[in-house]
C-alpha positions as CSV (number, residue, x, y, z in Angstrom):
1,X,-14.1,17.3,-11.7
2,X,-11.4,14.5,-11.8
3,X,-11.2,12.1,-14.3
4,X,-11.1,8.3,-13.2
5,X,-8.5,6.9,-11.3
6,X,-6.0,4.4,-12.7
7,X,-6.3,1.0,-11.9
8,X,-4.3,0.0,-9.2
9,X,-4.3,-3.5,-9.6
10,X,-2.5,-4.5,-6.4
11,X,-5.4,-3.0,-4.3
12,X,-7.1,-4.9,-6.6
13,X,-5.8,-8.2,-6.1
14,X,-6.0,-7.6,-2.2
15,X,-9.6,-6.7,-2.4
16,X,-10.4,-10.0,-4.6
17,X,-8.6,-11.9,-1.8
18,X,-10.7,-10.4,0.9
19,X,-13.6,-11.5,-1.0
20,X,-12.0,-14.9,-1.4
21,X,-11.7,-15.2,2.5
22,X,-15.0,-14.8,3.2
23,X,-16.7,-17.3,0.3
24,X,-14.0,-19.5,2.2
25,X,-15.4,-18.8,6.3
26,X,-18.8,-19.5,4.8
27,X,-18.3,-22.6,2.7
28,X,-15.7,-23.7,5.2
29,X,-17.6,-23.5,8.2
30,X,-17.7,-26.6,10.5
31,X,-21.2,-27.2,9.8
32,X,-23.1,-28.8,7.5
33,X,-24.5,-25.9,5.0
34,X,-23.4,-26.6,1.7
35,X,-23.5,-30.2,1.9
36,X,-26.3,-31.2,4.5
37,X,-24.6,-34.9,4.9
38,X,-21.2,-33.6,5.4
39,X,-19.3,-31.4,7.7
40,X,-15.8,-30.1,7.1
41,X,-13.3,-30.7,9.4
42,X,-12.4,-28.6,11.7
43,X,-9.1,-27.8,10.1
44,X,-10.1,-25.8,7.1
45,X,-11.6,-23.5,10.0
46,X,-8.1,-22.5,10.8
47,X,-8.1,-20.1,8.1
48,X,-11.3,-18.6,8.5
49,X,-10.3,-14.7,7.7
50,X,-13.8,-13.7,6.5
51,X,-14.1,-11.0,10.1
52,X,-10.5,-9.7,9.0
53,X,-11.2,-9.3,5.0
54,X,-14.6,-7.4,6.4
55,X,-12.6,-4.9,8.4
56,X,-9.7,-4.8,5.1
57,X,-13.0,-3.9,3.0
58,X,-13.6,-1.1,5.7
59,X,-10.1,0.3,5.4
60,X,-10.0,-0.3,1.7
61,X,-13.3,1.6,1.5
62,X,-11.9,4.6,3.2
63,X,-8.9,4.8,1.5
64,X,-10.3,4.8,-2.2
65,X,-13.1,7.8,-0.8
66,X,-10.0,9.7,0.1
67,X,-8.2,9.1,-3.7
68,X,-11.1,10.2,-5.3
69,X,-12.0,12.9,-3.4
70,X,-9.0,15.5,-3.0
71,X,-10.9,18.5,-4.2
72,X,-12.8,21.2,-1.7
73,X,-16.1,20.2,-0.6
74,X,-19.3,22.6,-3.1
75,X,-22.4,21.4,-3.3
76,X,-21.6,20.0,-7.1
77,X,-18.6,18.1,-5.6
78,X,-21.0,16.6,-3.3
79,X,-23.5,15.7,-5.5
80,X,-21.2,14.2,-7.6
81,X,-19.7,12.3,-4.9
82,X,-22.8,10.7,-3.5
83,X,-24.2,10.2,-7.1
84,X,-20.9,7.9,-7.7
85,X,-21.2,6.1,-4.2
86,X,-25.0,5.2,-5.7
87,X,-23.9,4.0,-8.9
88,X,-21.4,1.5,-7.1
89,X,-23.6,0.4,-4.5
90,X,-27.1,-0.1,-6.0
91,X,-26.8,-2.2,-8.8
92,X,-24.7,-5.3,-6.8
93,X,-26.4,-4.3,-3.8
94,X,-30.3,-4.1,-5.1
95,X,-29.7,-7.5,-7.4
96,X,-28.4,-9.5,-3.9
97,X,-31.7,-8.3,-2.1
98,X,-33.6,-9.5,-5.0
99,X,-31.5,-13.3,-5.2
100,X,-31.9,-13.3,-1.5
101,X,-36.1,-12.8,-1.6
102,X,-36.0,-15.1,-4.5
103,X,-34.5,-18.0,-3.0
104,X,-36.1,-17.0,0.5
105,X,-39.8,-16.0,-0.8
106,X,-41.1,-15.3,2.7
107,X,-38.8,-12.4,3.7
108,X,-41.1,-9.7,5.5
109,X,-41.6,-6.4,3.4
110,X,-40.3,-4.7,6.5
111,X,-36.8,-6.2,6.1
112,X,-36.5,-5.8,2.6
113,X,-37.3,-2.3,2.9
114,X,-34.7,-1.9,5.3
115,X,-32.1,-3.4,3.3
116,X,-33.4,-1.1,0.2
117,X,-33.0,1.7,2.5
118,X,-29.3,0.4,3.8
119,X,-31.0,0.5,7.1
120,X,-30.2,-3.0,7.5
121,X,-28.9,-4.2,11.5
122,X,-28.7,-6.2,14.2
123,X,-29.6,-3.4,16.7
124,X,-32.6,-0.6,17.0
125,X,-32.0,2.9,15.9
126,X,-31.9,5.4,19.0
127,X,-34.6,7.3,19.9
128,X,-36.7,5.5,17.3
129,X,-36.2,1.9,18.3
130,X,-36.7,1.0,14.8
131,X,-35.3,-1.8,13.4
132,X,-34.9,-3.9,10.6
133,X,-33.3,-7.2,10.6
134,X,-31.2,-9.4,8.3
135,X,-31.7,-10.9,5.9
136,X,-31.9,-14.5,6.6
137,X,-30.2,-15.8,4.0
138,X,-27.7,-13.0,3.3
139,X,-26.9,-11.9,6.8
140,X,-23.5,-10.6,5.3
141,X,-25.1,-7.6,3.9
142,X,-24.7,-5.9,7.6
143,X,-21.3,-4.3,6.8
144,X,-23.0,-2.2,3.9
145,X,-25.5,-0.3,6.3
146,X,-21.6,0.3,7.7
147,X,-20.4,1.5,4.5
148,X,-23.5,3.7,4.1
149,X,-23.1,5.4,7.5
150,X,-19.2,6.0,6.2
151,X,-20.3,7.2,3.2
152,X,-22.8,10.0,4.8
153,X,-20.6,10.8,7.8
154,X,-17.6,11.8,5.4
155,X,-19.5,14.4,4.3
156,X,-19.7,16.1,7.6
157,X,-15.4,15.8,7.4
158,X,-14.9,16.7,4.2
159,X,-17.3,19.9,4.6
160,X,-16.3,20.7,8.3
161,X,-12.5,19.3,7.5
162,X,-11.6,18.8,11.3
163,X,-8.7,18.0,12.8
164,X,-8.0,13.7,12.0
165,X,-7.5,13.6,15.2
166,X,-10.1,14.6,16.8
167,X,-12.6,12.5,14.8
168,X,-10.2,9.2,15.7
169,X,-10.7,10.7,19.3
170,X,-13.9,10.8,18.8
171,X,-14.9,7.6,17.3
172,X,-12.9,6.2,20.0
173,X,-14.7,7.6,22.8
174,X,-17.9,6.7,21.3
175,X,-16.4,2.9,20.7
176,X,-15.8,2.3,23.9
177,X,-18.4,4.1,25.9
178,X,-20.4,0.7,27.0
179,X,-17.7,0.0,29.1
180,X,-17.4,3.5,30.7
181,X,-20.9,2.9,31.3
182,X,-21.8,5.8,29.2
183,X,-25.2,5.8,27.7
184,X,-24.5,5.8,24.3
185,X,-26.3,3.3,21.8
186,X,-25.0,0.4,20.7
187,X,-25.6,0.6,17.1
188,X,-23.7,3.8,17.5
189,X,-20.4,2.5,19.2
190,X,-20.3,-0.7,16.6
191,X,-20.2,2.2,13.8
192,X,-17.8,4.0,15.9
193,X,-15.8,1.2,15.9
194,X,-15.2,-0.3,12.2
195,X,-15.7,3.5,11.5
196,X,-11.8,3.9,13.0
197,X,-11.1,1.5,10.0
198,X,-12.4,3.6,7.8
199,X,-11.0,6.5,8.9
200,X,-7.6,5.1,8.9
201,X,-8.1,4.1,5.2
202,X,-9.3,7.7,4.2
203,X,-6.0,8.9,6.5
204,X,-4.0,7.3,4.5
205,X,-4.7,8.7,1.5
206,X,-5.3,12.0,2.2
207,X,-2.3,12.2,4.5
208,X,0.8,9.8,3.0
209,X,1.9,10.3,-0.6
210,X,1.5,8.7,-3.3
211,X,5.2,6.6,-3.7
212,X,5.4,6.2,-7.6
213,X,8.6,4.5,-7.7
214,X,7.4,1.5,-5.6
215,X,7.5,-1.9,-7.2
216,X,8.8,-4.3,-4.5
217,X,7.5,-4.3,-0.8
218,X,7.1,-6.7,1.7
219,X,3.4,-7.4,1.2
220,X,3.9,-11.2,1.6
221,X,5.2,-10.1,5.5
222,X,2.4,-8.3,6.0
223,X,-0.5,-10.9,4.6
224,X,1.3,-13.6,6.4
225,X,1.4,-11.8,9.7
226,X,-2.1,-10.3,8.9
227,X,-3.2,-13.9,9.7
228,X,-1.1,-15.0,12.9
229,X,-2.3,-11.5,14.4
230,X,-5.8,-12.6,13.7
231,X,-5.7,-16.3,14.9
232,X,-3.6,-15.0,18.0
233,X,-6.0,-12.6,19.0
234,X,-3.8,-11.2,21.7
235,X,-6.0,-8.2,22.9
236,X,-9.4,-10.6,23.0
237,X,-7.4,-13.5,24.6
238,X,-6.2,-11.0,27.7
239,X,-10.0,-9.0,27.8
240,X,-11.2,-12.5,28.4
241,X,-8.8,-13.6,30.7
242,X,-9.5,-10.5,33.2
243,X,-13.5,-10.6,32.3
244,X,-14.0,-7.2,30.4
245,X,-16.9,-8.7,29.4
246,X,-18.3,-4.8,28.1
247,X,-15.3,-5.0,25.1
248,X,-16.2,-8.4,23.8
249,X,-19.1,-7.8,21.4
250,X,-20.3,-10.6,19.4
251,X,-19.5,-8.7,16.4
252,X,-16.9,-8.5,14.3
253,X,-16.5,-4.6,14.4
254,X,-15.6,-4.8,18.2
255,X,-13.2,-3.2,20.4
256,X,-12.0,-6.6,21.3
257,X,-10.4,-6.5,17.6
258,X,-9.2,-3.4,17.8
259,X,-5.6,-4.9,17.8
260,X,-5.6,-6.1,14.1
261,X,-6.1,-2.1,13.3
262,X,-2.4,-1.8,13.0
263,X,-1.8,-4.8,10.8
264,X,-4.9,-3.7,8.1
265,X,-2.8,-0.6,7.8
266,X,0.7,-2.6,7.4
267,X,-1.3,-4.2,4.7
268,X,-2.3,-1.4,3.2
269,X,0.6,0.4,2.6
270,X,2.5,-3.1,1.8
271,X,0.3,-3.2,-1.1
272,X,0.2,0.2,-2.1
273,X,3.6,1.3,-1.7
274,X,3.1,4.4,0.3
275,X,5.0,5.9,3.3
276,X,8.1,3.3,3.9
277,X,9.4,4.6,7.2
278,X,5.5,3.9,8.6
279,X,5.4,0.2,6.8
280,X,9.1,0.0,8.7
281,X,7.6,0.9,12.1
282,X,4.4,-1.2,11.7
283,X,6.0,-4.1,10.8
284,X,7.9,-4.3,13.6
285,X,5.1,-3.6,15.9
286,X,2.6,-6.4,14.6
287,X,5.5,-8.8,14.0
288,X,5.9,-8.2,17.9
289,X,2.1,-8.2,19.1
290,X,2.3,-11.3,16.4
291,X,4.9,-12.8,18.5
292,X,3.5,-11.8,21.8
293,X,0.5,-13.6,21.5
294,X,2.6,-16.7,20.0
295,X,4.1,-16.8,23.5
296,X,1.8,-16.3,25.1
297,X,-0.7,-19.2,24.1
298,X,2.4,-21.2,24.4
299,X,3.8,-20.5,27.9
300,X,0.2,-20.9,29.3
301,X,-0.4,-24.4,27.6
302,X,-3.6,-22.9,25.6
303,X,-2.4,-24.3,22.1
304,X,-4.9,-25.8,20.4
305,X,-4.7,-27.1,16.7
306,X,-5.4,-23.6,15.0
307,X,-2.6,-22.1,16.3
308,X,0.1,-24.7,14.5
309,X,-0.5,-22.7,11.1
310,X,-0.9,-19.2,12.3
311,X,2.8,-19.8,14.2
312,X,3.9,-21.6,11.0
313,X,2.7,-18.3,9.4
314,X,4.2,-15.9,11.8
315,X,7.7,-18.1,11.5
316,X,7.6,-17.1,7.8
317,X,6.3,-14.1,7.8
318,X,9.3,-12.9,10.4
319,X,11.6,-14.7,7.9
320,X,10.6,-13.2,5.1
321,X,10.2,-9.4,6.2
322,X,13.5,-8.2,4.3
323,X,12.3,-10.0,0.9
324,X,10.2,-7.7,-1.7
325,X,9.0,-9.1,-4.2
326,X,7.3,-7.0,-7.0
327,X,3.8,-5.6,-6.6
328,X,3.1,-6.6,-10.1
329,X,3.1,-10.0,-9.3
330,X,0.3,-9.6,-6.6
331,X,-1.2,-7.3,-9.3
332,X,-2.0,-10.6,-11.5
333,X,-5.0,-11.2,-9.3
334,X,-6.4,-8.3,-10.1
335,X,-9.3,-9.5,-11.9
336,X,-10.5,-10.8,-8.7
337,X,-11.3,-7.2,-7.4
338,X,-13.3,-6.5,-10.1
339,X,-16.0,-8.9,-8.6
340,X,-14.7,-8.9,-5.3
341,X,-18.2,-6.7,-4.2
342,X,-20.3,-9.8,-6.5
343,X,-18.9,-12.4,-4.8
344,X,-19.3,-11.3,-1.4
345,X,-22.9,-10.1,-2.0
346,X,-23.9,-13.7,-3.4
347,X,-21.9,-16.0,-2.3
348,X,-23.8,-16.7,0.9
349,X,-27.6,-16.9,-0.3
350,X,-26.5,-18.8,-3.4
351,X,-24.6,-20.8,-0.8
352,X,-27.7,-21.8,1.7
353,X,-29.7,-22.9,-1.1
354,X,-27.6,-25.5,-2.0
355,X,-28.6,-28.3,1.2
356,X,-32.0,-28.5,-1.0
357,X,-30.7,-29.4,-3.9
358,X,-29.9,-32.9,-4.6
359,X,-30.3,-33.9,-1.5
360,X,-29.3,-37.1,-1.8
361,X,-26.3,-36.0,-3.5
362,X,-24.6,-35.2,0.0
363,X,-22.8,-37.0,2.5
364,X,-19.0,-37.3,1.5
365,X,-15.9,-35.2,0.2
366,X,-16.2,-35.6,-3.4
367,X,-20.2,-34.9,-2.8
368,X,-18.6,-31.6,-0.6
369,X,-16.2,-30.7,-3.5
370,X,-18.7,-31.1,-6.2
371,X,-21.2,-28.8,-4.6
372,X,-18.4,-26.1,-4.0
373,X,-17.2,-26.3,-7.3
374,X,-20.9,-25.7,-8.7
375,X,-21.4,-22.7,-6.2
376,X,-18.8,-20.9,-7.8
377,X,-20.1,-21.0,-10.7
378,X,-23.4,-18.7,-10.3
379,X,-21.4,-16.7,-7.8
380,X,-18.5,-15.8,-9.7
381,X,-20.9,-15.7,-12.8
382,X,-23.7,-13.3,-11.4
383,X,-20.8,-11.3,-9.4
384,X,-19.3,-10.9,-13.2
385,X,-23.0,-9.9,-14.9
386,X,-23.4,-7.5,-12.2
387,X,-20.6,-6.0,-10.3
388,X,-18.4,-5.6,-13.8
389,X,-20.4,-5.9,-16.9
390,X,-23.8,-3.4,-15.2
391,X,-21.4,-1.4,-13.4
392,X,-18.8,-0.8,-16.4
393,X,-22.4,-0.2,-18.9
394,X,-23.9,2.1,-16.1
395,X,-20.7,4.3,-15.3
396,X,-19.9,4.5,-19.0
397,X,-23.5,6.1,-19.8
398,X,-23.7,8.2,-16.6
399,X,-19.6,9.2,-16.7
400,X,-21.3,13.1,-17.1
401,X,-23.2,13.0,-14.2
402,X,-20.1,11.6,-11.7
């Protein structure tokens, strides 16, 4: 069995930013949630990232599985393998149920057992039409019933080890079956789709080596660009424009996004230092999709207000491509990735619980900025009790077992 990993505190750093982005797209959004007097302006929603940092956490997710599982597949491996996905997932993810029913008392036993379960979604299960609905409060816990399907499926590749391509053939096909008009389930093609994520996470480390002697990249590029790609949305802006109304899902694991697979990977290996001739050729292709779409919105006189920092960020982004600065320095935010799972768990509940409190505190940008900064405090507090202190007590008493 392998010993644990070394921290790699750049992955680190980007995971706590992920989590960062999406505290931000909930507090941030241009309604009136966390203060129920006052509504951001529509500004701060130029940097809402929280769909990108979801489908980071997918690739992310696929890429750690595949660094701590490089051994052949037994029936001990496997055990110990789902008996370490447990110990990550239950103790952040069973405590956010139980904050969510708490502040929500009137949750239906139906949908908490689906979340126990990881059943959790928007859509009915084939052949069974069950289903078991968000959360109300905590409707962000939809990506783990993602993670859980990930988590089971890799079984079947790491027992049957199949050609990588064939499984990204695969999940594609399934992904975009609606609009071939094949009649395959819509809760299977929106796993099908983030699942490509996934897979290119768990590609990359089973697949690129490890570069040990990398210290500077171009990870600011690649983050910067990240962005523009997102804002630009090239691929959705040209499905809309000739109707293909089947490939826009309201959903954030959607075909329609599908074009912000190649920059998650850029990211990836920005951060991680792996494979340089592949960070080369992907940052030249999303600096150019970047680009594309830049032109695009401008030459057809679409430019609305969000697109003046996403160019801004493309502008530098494109500048700064041939500067690498040292991984170590992104590696200082490490500490957010420890709670990076925390925060995103209970930020939201903790978050919609605030308009009854104080109400007559509300109504203004100091009232706004006083109730953010007292959100963060449970949120980042909890996400520390839970996600670091349980988990580090937990996988230092069970370390035998997995």
């Amino acid at each position: 069995m392998a010993g644990p990993l070394p921290r790699d505190l750049p992955l680190e750093a980007l995971r706590g930013l992920c989590a960062l982005a999406v505290l931000y797209a909930h507090a941030f959004a241009p309604r009136p949630i966390l203060d129920p007097g006052y509504t951001p302006s529509r500004w701060f929603w130029s940097f809402d990232l929280g769909g990108a940092a979801v489908q980071m956490f997918f690739i992310m997710s696929g890429y750690v599985i595949g660094l701590t599982v490089q051994q052949p597949c037994t029936g001990p491996e496997a055990r110990r393998y789902l008996f370490r996905r447990l110990r990550r997932l239950l103790p952040v993810t069973y405590a956010a149920i139980l904050v969510s029913w708490l502040l929500v008392p009137g949750t239906s036993g139906h949908t908490l057992a689906g979340h126990f379960l990881f059943l959790q979604n928007a859509e009915p299960y084939p052949v069974t039409g069950w289903r078991f609905d968000l959360l109300p409060n905590n409707p962000s816990l939809w990506s783990l019933n993602f993670e859980a399907f990930y988590y089971v499926g890799f079984l079947a590749i790491w027992w049957l080890a199949p050609p990588a391509i064939l499984v990204a053939l695969l999940l594609t096909a399934l992904c975009l079956s609606p609009a071939a008009g094949l009649p395959v389930p819509a809760l299977v093609a929106r796993h099908a789709c983030g699942g490509l994520y996934w897979l290119a996470g768990l590609g990359l480390a089973w697949f690129t080596p490890p570069n040990t002697r990398a210290q500077r990249t171009h990870w600011p590029s690649a983050l910067l660009c990240a962005y523009a790609l997102w804002n630009f949305g090239s691929l959705r802006a040209l499905l809309l424009e000739h109707q293909v109304d089947s490939l826009l899902w309201l959903t954030v694991a959607s075909p329609h996004r599908l074009d912000f697979l190649p920059a998650t990977v850029w990211c990836l290996l920005a951060v991680t230092g792996r494979a340089p001739a592949l960070r080369r050729a992907l940052a030249a292709v999303c600096l150019g999709w970047a680009w594309f779409g830049l032109a695009r919105v401008a030459l057809r006189g679409e430019w609305v207000d969000p697109d003046w920092p996403a160019a801004f960020a493309l502008v530098i982004a494109s500048g700064l491509v041939a500067w690498r600065p040292s991984l170590a320095s992104l590696g200082r935010l490490a500490p957010l990735g420890t709670v990076s799972f925390g925060v995103y768990a209970f930020g939201l509940p903790l978050q919609l619980a605030f308009p009854g409190l104080l109400p007559a505190f509300s109504g203004s940008r100091l009232t706004f900025g006083l109730r953010l900064l007292a959100l963060l405090v449970p949120t980042f507090g909890l996400a520390w009790l839970v996600d670091f202190r349980l988990n580090r007590w937990l996988a230092a008493r069970t370390r035998r077992w997995g």
